[in-house]
Structures are given as C-alpha cells and as structure tokens.
DOGUKOL-873406 format. One line per 10 residues: their letters; for each residue x, y, z of C-alpha. Coordinates in Angstrom, 2 decimals, always signed. Layout:
N
a> X:Y:Z ~ ...
END
This chain:
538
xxxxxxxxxx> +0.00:+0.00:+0.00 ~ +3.29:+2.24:+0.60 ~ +3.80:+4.70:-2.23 ~ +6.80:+4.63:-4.39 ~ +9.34:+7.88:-3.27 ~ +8.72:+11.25:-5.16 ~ +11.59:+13.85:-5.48 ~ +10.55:+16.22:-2.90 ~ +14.00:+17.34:-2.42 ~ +13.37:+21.25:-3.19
xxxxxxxxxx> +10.08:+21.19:-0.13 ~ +11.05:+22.35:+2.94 ~ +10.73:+19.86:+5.86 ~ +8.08:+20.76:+8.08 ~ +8.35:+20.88:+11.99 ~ +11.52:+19.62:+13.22 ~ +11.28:+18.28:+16.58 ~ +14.79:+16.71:+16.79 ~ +17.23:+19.88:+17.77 ~ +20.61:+18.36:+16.11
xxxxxxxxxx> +22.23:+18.61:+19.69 ~ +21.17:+15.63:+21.62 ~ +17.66:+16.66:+22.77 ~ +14.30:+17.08:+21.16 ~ +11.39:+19.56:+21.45 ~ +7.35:+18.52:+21.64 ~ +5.50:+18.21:+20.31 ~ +7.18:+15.40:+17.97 ~ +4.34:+15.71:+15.89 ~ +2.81:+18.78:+15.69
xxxxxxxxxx> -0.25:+16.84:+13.75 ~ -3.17:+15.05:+14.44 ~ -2.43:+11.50:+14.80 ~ -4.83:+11.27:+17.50 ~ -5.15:+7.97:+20.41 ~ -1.80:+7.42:+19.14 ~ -0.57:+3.55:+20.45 ~ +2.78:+2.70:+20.11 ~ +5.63:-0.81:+19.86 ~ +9.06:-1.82:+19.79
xxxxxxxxxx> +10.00:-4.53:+17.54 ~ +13.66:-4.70:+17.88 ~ +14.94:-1.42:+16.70 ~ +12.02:-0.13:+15.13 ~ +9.21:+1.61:+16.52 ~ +5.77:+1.72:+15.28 ~ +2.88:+3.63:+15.93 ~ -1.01:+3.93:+14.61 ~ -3.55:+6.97:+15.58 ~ -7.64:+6.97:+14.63
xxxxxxxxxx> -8.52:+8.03:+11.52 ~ -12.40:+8.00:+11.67 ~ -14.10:+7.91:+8.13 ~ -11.25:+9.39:+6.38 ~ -9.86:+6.79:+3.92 ~ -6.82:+5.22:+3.15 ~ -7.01:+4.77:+7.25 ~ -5.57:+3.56:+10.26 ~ -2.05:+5.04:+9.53 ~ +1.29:+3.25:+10.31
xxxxxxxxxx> +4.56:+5.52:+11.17 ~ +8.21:+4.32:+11.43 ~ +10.59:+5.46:+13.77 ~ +14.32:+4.22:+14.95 ~ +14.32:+6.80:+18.04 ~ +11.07:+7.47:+19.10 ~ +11.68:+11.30:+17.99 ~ +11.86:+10.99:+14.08 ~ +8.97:+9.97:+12.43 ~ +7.62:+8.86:+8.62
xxxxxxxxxx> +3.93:+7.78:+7.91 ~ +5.03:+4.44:+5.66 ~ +1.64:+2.79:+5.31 ~ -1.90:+2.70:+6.35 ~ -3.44:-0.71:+7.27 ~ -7.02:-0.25:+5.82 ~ -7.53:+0.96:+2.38 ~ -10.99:+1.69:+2.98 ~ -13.90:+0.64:+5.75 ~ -15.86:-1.74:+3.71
xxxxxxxxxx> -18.66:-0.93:+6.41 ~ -22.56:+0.40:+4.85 ~ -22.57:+4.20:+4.94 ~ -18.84:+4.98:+4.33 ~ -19.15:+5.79:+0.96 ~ -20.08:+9.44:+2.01 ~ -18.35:+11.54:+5.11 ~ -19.53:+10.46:+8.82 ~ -17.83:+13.02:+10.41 ~ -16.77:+11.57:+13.94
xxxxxxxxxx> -17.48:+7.64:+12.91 ~ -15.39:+4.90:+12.22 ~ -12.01:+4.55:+13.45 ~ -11.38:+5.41:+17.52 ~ -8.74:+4.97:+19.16 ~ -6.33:+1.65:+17.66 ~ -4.11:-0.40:+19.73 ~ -0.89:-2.05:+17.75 ~ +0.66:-4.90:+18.84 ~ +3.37:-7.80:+18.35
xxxxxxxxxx> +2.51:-11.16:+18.96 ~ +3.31:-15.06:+17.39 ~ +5.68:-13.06:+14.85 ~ +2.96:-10.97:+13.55 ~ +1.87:-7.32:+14.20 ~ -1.88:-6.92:+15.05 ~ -4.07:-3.51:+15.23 ~ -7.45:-3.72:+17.21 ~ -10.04:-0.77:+16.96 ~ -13.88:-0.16:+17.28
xxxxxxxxxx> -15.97:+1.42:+14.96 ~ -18.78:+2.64:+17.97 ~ -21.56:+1.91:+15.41 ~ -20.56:-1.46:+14.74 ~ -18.24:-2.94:+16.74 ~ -14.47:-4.28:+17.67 ~ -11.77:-5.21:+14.52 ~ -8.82:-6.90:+14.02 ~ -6.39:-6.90:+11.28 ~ -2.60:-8.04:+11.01
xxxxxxxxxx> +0.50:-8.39:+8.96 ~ +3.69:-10.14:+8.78 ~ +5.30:-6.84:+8.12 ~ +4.01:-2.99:+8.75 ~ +4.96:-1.54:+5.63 ~ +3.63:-4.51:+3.89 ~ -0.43:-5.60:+3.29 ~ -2.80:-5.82:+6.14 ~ -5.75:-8.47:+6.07 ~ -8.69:-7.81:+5.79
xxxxxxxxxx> -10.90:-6.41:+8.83 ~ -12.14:-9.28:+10.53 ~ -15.40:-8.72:+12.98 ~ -13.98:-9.64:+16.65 ~ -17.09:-8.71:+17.83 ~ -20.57:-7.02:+16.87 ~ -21.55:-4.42:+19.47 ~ -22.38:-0.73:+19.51 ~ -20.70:+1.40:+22.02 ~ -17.76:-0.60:+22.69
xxxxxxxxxx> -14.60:+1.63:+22.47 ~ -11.13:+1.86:+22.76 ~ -9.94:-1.69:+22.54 ~ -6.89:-2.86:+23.22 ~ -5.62:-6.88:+23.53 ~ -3.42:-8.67:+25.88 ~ -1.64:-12.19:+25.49 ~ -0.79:-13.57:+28.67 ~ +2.27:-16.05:+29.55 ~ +0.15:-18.63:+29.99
xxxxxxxxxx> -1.22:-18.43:+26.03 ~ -4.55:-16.87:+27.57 ~ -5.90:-14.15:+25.87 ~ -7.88:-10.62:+26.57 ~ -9.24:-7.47:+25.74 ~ -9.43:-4.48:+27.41 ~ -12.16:-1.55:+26.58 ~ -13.94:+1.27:+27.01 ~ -17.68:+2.47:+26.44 ~ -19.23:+4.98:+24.66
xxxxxxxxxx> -21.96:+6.62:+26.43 ~ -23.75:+8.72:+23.33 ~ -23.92:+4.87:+22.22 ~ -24.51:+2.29:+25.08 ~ -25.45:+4.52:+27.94 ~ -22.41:+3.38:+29.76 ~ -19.35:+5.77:+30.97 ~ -15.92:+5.86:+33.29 ~ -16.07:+1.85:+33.18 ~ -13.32:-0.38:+31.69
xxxxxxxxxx> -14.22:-3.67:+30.99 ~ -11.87:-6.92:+30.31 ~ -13.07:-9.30:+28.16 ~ -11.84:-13.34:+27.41 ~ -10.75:-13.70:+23.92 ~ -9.49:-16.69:+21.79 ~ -5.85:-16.60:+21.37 ~ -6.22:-16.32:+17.71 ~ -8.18:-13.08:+18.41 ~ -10.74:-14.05:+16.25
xxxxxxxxxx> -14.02:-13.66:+18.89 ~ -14.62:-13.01:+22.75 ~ -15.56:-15.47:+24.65 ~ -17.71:-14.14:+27.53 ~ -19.56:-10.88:+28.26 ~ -16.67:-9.71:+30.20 ~ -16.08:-8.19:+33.58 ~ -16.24:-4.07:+34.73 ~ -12.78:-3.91:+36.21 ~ -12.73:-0.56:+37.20
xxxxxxxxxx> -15.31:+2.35:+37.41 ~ -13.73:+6.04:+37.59 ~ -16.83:+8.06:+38.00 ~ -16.22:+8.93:+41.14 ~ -12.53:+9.78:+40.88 ~ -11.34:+9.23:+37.17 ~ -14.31:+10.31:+34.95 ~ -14.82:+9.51:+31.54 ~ -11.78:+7.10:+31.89 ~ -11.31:+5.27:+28.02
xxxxxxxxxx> -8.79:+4.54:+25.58 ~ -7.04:+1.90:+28.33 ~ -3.99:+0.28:+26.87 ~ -3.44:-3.48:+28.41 ~ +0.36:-4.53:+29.73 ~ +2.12:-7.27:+31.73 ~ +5.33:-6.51:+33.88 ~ +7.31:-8.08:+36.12 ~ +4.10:-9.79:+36.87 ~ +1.84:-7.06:+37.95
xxxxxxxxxx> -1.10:-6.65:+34.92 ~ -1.18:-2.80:+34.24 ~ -3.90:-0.84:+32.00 ~ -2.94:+2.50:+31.46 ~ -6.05:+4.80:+30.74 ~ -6.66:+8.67:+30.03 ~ -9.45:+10.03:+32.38 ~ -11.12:+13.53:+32.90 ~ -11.66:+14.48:+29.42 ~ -9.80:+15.40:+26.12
xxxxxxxxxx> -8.62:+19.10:+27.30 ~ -8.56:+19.22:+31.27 ~ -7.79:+15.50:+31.65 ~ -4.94:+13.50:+33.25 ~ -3.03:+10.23:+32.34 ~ -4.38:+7.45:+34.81 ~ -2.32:+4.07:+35.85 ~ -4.84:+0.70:+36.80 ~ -2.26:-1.76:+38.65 ~ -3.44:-5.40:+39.89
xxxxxxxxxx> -1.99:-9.12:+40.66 ~ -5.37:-10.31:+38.76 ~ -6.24:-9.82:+34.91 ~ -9.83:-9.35:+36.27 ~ -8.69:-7.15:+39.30 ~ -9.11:-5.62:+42.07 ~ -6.82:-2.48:+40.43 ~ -5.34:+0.15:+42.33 ~ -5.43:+3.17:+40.44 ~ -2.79:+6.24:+40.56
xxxxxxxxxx> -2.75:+9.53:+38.33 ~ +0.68:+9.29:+36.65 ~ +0.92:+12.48:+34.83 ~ -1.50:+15.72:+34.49 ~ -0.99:+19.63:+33.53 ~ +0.86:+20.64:+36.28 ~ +2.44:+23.98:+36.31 ~ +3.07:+23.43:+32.41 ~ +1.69:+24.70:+29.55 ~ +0.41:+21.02:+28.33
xxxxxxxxxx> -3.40:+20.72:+28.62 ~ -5.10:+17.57:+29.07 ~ -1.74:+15.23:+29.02 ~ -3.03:+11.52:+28.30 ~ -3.62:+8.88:+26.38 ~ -1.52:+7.12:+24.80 ~ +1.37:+4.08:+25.10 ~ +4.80:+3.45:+26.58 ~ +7.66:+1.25:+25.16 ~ +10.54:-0.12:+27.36
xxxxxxxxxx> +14.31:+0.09:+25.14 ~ +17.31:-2.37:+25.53 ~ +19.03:+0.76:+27.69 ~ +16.38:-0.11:+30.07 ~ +14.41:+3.53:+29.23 ~ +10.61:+3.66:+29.06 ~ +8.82:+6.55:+27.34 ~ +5.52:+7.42:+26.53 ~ +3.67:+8.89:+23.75 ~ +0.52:+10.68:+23.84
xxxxxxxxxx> -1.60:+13.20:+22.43 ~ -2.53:+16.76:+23.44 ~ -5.63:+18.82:+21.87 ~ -5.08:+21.54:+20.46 ~ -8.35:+22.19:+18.96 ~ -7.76:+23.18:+15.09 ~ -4.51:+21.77:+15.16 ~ -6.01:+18.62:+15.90 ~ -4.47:+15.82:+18.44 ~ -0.70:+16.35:+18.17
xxxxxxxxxx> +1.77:+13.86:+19.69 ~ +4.26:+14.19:+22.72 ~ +7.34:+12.26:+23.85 ~ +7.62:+11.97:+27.94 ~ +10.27:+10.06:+29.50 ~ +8.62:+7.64:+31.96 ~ +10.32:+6.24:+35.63 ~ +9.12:+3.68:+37.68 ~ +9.45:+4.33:+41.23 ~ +10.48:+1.55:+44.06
xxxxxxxxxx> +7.08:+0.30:+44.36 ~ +6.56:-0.31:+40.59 ~ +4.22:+2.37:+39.75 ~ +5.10:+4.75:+36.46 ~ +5.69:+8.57:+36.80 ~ +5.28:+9.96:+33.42 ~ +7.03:+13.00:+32.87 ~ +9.10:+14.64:+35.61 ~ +7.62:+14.72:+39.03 ~ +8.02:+19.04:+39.78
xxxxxxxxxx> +6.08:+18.68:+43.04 ~ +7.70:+15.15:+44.16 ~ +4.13:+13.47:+44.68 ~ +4.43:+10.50:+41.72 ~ +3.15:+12.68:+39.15 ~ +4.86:+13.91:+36.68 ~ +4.38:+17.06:+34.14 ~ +4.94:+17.21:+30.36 ~ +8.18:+18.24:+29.21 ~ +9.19:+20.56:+26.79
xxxxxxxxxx> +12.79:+19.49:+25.56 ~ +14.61:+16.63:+26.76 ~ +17.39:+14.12:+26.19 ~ +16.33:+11.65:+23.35 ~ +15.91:+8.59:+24.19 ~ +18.59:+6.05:+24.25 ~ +18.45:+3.43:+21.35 ~ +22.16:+2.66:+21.77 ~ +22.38:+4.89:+18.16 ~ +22.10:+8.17:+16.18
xxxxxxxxxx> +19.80:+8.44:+13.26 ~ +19.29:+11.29:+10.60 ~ +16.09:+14.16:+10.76 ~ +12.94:+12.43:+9.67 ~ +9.57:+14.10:+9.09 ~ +6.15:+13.25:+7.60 ~ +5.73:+14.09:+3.74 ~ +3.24:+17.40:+3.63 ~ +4.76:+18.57:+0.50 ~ +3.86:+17.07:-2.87
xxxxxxxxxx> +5.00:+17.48:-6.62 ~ +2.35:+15.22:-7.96 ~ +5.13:+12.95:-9.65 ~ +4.70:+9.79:-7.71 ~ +3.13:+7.03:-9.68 ~ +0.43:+7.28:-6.30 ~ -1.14:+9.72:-4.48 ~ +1.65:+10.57:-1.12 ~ +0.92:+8.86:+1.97 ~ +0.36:+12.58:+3.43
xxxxxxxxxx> -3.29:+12.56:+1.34 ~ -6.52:+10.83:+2.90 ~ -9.86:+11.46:+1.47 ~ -13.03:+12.25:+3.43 ~ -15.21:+9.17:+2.65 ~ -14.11:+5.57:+0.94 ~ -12.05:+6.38:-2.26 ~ -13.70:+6.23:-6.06 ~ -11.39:+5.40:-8.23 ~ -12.86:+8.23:-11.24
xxxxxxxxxx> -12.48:+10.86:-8.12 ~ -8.45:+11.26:-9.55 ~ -5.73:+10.87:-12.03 ~ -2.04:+11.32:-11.68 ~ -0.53:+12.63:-15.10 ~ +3.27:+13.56:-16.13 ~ +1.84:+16.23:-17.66 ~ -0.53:+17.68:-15.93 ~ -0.01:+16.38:-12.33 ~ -2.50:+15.83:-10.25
xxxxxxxxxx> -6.02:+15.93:-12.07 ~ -9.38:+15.83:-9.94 ~ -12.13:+15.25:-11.39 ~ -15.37:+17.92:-11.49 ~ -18.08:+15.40:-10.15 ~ -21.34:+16.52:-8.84 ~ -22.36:+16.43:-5.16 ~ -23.66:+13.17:-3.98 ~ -27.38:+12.97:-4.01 ~ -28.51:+14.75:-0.77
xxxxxxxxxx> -25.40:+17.10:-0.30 ~ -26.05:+21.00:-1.26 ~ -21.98:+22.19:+0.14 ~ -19.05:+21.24:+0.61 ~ -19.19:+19.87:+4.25 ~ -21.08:+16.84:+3.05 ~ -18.59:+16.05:-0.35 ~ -16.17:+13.23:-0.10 ~ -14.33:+13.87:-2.70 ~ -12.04:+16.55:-0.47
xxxxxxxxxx> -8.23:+15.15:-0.88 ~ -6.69:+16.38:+2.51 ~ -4.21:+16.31:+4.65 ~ -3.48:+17.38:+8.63 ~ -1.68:+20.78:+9.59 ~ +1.97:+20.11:+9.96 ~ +3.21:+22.94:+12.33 ~ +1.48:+25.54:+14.60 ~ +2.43:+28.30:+11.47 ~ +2.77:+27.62:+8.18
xxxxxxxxxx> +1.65:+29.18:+4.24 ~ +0.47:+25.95:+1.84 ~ +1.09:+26.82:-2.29 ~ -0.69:+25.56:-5.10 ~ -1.02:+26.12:-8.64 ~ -4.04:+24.98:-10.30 ~ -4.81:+25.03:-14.52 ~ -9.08:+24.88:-14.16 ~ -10.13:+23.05:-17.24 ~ -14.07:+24.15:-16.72
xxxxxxxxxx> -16.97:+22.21:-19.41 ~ -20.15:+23.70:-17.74 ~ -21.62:+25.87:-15.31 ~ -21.08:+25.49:-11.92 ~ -17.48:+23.31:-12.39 ~ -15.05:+24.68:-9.26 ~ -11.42:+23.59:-8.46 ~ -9.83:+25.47:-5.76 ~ -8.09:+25.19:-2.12 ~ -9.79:+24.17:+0.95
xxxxxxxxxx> -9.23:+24.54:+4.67 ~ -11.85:+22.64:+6.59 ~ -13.67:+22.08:+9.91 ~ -16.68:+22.57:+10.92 ~ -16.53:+25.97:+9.77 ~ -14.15:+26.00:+6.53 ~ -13.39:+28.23:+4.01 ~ -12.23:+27.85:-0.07 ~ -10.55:+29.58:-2.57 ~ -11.47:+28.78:-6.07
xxxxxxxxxx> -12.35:+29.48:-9.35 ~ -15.70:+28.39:-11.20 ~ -17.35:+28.69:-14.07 ~ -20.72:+30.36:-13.79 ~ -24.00:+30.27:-15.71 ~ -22.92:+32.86:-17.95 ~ -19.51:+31.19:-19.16 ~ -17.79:+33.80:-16.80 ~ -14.44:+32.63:-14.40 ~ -14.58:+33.66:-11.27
xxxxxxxxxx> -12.30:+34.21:-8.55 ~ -14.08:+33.60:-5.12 ~ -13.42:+33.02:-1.87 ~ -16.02:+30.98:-0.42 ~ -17.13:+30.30:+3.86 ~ -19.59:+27.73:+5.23 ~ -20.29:+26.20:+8.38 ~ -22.39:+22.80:+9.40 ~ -25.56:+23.14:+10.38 ~ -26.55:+22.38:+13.75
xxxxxxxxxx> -29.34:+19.99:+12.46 ~ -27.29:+18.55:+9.66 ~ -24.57:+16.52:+9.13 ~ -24.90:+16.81:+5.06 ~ -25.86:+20.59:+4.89 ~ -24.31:+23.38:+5.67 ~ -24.56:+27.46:+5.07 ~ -22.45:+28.77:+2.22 ~ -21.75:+32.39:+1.51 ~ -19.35:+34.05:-1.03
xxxxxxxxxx> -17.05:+36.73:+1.13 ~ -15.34:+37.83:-1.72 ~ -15.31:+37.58:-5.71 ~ -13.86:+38.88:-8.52 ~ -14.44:+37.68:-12.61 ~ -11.10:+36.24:-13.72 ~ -9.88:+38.14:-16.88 ~ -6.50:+36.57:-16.97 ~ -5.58:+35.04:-20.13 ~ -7.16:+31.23:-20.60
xxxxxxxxxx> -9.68:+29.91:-22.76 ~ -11.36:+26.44:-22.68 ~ -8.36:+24.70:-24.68 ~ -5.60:+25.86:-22.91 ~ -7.61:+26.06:-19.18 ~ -6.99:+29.66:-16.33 ~ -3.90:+29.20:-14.73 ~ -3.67:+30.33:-10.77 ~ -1.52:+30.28:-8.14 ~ -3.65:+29.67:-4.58
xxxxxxxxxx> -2.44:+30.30:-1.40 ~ -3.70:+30.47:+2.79 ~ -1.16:+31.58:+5.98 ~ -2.15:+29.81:+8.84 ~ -0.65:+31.25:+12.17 ~ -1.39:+30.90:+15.69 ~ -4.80:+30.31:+16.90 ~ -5.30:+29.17:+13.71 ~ -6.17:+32.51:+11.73 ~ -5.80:+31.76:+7.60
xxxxxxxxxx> -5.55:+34.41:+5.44 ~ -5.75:+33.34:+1.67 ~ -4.29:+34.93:-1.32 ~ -4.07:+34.27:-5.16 ~ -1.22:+35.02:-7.42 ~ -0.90:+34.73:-11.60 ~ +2.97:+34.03:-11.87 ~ +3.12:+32.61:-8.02 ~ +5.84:+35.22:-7.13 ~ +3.03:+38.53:-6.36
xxxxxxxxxx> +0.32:+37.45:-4.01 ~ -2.66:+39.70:-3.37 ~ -4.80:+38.75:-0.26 ~ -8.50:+38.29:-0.39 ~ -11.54:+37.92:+1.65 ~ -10.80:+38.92:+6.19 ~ -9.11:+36.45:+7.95 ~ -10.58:+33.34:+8.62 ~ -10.66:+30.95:+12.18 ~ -10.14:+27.69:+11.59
xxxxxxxxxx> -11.69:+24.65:+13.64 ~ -11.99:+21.79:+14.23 ~ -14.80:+19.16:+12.76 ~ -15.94:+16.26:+14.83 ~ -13.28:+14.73:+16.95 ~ -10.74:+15.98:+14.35 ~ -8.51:+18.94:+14.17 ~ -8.82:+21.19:+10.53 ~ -7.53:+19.66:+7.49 ~ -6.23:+21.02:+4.39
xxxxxxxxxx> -6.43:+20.01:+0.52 ~ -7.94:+20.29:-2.73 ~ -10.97:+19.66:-4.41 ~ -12.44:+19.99:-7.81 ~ -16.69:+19.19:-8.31 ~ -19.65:+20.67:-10.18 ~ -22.00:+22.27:-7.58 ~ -24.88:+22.36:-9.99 ~ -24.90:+18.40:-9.46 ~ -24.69:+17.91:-13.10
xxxxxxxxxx> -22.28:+15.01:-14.63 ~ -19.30:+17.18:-15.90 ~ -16.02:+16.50:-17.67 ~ -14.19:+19.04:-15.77 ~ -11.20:+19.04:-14.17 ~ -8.61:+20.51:-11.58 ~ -5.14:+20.49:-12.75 ~ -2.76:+20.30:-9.45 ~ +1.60:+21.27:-10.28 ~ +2.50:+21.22:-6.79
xxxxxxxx> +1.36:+21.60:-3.25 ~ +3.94:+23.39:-1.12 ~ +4.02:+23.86:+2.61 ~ +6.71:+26.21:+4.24 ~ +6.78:+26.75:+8.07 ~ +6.74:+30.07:+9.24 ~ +8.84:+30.65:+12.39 ~ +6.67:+33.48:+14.40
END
C-alpha cells in the first residue's frame, strides 16, 4: 500500500522536533495523529492513531528513536462498512491499539456503530488483512488486547456513552488466542466516576508480573493520564494519576502508550488537543518508582506525578539516526497519491488521475445525491496541519466544461473556508473566496456564503484552461488568510481572515478539491503542479 518515493527534495521539511544537539522539542508531531498507540520490535518503533471515516485509514509511522517519524503505510484501504461511501464526520475509526505477537503485528479498533476489529500483517509496511469482525456491538470503544504467559488471551475496553449509555467503566473481556471472537460478556474492572471520569482509551500490559492498563481520564482538554495496577487480569486495580498539567503549559496530558528500550528507558507517547490543530503527539520520558508504579514526565512537586516536558534528552536506542519528518509537501510525480493525502469518505477510483503532464487531475463530479456544500462532499483530498504556522502553495490550470465546475483550495472544519475558481452560468471565471459552516441539524448541509469575488480576466480559454496560483497563511490560533497570485511570485490577499476549527473529533484539514455544484455530470477538471508547505517561524 506504501507509495513509491517522489523527489521532494526542493520542499522544505516541516516541523523539526529533533534539535541536532542531543535533545528534542514537543511536540514530535505537531499533527493530528490522535489515540496514538505505540511498539518496539527490535529497533524499530511503530505507531497507529484513529482516523475516523477518512480513507486510506488507520495510519502506520516508522521510527528508529522514538523522535523521528515517517507515515510508511496505512493498514485499511478503505472501511468496507454500509454508509462509508459518504463523510460520517466523527465515525469509524477510535482509538487503535498495535501490537506484536506469534511473529505478527496486530491492530485492534472499534468502529462505535458497529463494533471491535482486528487486522494483522507479517510486516508494517507490507499488506494488512482484511478487517475481521472480533465482535458485533455498539458502544464498545477503545480496545486494546493482551496475550498472557500462559497463552490466555484478553481485551481491554472502554464504552461509549452517546452509544450504550455506559461511561468511566473499563471492561476486560476473554478472547481466543487467535483473536478471532470473545468469549464471555466480560467483567467491569474498574469504574472512575467517582474519581477518574470519563476514563477510556485503556492500553493493556504485563510486567514483572503485575497486569497494568494505562487509561486517560477527565476528558480530552482538562484531563490526566491514569495508571490501573493489579496481581489479577480481572482485578481488584489500584489506580494512581501518573501524569497531568501541572504547572506546564500542556493541557489535558493523556492517552496514549509506553515502550521499554534495551538501555532499560521507558517513554511514553501521547496526544494533546489543540483544537484546530487537531491531536498532536508528545514524547515523555517515563520512571518507575520503588514500588513499581510509572511517573510519566518529571515529578516538579515530588508526589508521583509527573508534568509534560518541553525538551529533553532523546531517548537512548544505543544509536544516532538522521532528521525524519512526515511528507506534507507534494509534486504530484509519484506514480500514487503521497501517503500525506486521505480522502473524506471511501475512495472512487474516477475521483483522480495522476498525469506527467498535468499532475494531479481531480475530477469535477457533482455532489452526492442529498449534499447541497461542501461539508457533506467526499471527494475533499486532505491532509493534517503540519506545524502551529505555516503558508500551503498551489497552482491549479481549471479546465471548466459547464456551469457550476469549481477547483480550488480548501481549509476545513466545521466551519471552513475555499478559494477557487468556477465557471458560472454565464460562461464567466470567477475568482471567489467561499465560507460555510455545518448546520446544527445537519450533518450533510451546511450554510455557504461568497465573502469575496472577482471575474477572472486573466488570459485562458477552454483549450488551454486559467492558470492560478492559490495560497492560505495559517498562524497561531489558527487565523488563515488566503491569497491568489498569476505568476506565483506577487500574491494579493482576499476575503478577512478566517478561524479555523476543528470538525468532529478531528482537528482542521487542508487540501484540494475539484466538483460541479450544480450536481450535473461534468467532464471538468482541476489540474494540481504542486502543493507546497513552508513553516513560518513566528
């Protein structure tokens, strides 16, 4: 599934969190890989994050240090579930646990519609089986498995109140070693309400012979990192808060897994929200104290619980290894669409072409049936914001047939915003930039409003296509500005600055999108060069 390498050479690399002097800086992802779980095989590290309904999903990252990162895969292609075809904003994949067991790499994950998955691979980088049903259930979240030493097997999850009516419970489950099924109704092995609330996302672990499930609690923002400890796979636990805020500047410090290195090191990853920017991913070092309980972090106030860290030492893998980042850049010369690119719903293949000529080519398609603006279109191909500032480039040739073809540059949440061109009624091209917003009442409709227009006179026709250069700055809180250029050197704003947000458990997202809003078949297209990101340093 792993694309072939394009020559990116001349892009910038985009948030550094390795500082070339022995230390690193968080976040070491400042995108949203959110519920991030994390292994060691050997001397590689892997890790997977939710993806929800945006396809290819369940992503798979490579690292050698636990600081430098590359997305190399995803494990699903597509969730071959009913209803997917079109975005559910929130559904599908929460929160994945990765694992290595009987020489073979397994990811577990809930869908809270329809229930727990399993899939697995020989190799990472290589193809995943197909999603096999572990069990049929709605509101069951967060799963996560355990093998024991004895060839017994569990799982480990969490519940979904908006689903099942249940919250702040973990519950262990039986499973066949093959992880195929569960095989009883399982056992509430903790309840937080009273002192962990909304406790989920529990990762399972054995050590030194004490059965450990390590579980956020509290919420996404305010919340702390919780630590379940018992003799018993079924309990009683003893429960300690391992890491929380503190006197940092971290909010809501949790969730997330820990890896133990040959140096005898442990660390832990996890995410923080940072509402547009999504659920980007910290590195704490992790202790464990005398009577074998972990203190994530460093312990300020010398009670057991620690506090994020800033920059720190990198971890000790008995090695150095070379600056790694995520792709974000992308010259469209790949014989696949980058790894960096997910689309909002399951992928059609007529959606997009790659071409040495023209790059990348998306296709003007109407709306699916039902869908009146863009918050309801899957054919959006995005990507996550790579750093807390940033400008994203592209140039677009709009090859327009009929009224109401668009092509243009998106940045999207629940309230989004979209520079474009179209072709209007009277066989005029406009310049626009375009807002909407999702309904309240609506998950397929939303309010859209032209802030500012402008009929493109530069020089095009229908043969040749209008050539633009489209542009948005995105600095901290997330304000976007767009602009538009004709020889991409001369950039002249347009429209007031924009907010971005998030959508529905998901930070913003950025990409590009070509469709015919009059929801008439259409041979148009949007002719993509190039999509360049460069970080801003504020």
């Amino acid at each position: 599934m792993a694309t072939s390498q394009s020559s990116l050479e001349r892009f910038e690399p985009i948030w550094v969190a390795d500082q070339g002097d022995g230390t690193y800086r968080n976040p070491i992802l400042h995108a949203d890989y959110s519920d991030p779980d994390v292994i060691r095989v050997g001397d590689d590290f892997y890790m997977t994050a939710s993806s929800f309904s945006h396809t290819p999903g369940l992503p798979i990252l490579h690292s050698k240090d636990l600081v430098n990162w590359k997305l190399v895969n995803y494990a699903i292609e597509r969730l071959d579930l009913p209803g997917y075809d079109v975005p559910l904003h929130g559904k599908g994949v929460w929160a994945p646990s990765i694992r290595y067991h009987d020489n073979k790499y397994w990811i577990f994950f809930s869908t809270p519609d329809e229930g727990i998955f399993m899939t697995t691979a020989t190799h990472p980088e290589g193809t995943w089986s197909p999603l096999h049903m572990v069990h049929e259930v709605k509101g069951w979240i967060d799963p996560c498995p355990l093998w024991d030493d004895d060839g017994q097997a569990y799982l480990v999850h969490a519940f979904a109140n908006s689903r099942c009516g249940i919250k702040s419970k973990l519950q262990v489950c039986r499973m066949a070693p093959d992880g195929s099924r569960l095989l009883d109704k399982g056992t509430i092995v903790f309840d937080g309400t009273e002192h962990h609330p909304t406790i989920e996302g529990p990762k399972f672990y054995k050590r030194d012979g004490d059965y450990y499930i390590f579980a956020p609690a509290g919420g996404v923002k305010p919340g702390w990192q919780t630590v379940l400890r018992s003799k018993q796979v079924f309990g009683p636990y003893e429960d300690r808060i391992v890491m929380h805020q503190g006197s940092s500047s971290i909010n809501g410090p949790h969730q997330g897994g820990y890896v133990e290195l040959d140096s005898g090191e442990s660390w832990f990853i996890h995410f923080q929200d940072r509402d547009a920017y999504g659920r980007i991913v910290h590195l704490q070092p992790m202790q464990w104290d005398e009577q074998g309980w972990p203190i994530i972090g460093l312990d300020q106030e010398g009670h057991g619980t620690g506090e994020p860290v800033i920059v720190h030492k990198k971890p000790d893998v008995g090695s150095t290894h070379p600056v790694v980042v995520p792709e974000v850049s992308d010259d469209f010369t790949a014989d696949r669409l980058g790894l960096q690119w997910q689309w909002q719903a399951n992928a059609q293949p007529e959606w997009a072409d790659l071409n040495p000529e023209k790059g990348l080519v998306l296709h003007a398609l109407p709306y699916p049936e039902g869908v009146q603006s863009l918050f309801g279109v899957p054919q959006l191909l995005m990507q996550k914001l790579p750093a807390s500032a940033f400008e994203a480039t592209t140039q677009l040739t709009f090859h327009p047939k009929q009224a109401g073809d668009q092509a243009g540059l998106v940045l999207f949440g629940d309230a989004y915003a979209y520079l474009c061109l179209t072709q209007t009624e009277e066989g005029i091209i406009r310049l626009s930039l375009n807002r909407g917003e999702k309904q309240k009442d609506s998950d397929l409709h939303a309010d859209e409003w032209e802030e500012e227009g402008l009929d493109w006179k530069e020089e095009g026709s229908p043969d040749t296509g209008w050539s633009i250069h489209l542009r948005f700055t995105l600095v901290e809180p997330g304000h976007v500005q767009f602009s538009w250029s004709e020889d991409g050197m001369s950039y002249t704003p347009i429209g007031t600055t924009f907010v971005a947000t998030t959508a529905l458990w998901v930070g913003a997202k950025m990409g590009l999108f070509a469709m015919n809003t009059k929801s008439e078949p259409s041979t148009g297209q949007g002719n993509y060069r190039y999509f360049a990101v460069k970080e801003i340093q504020e």
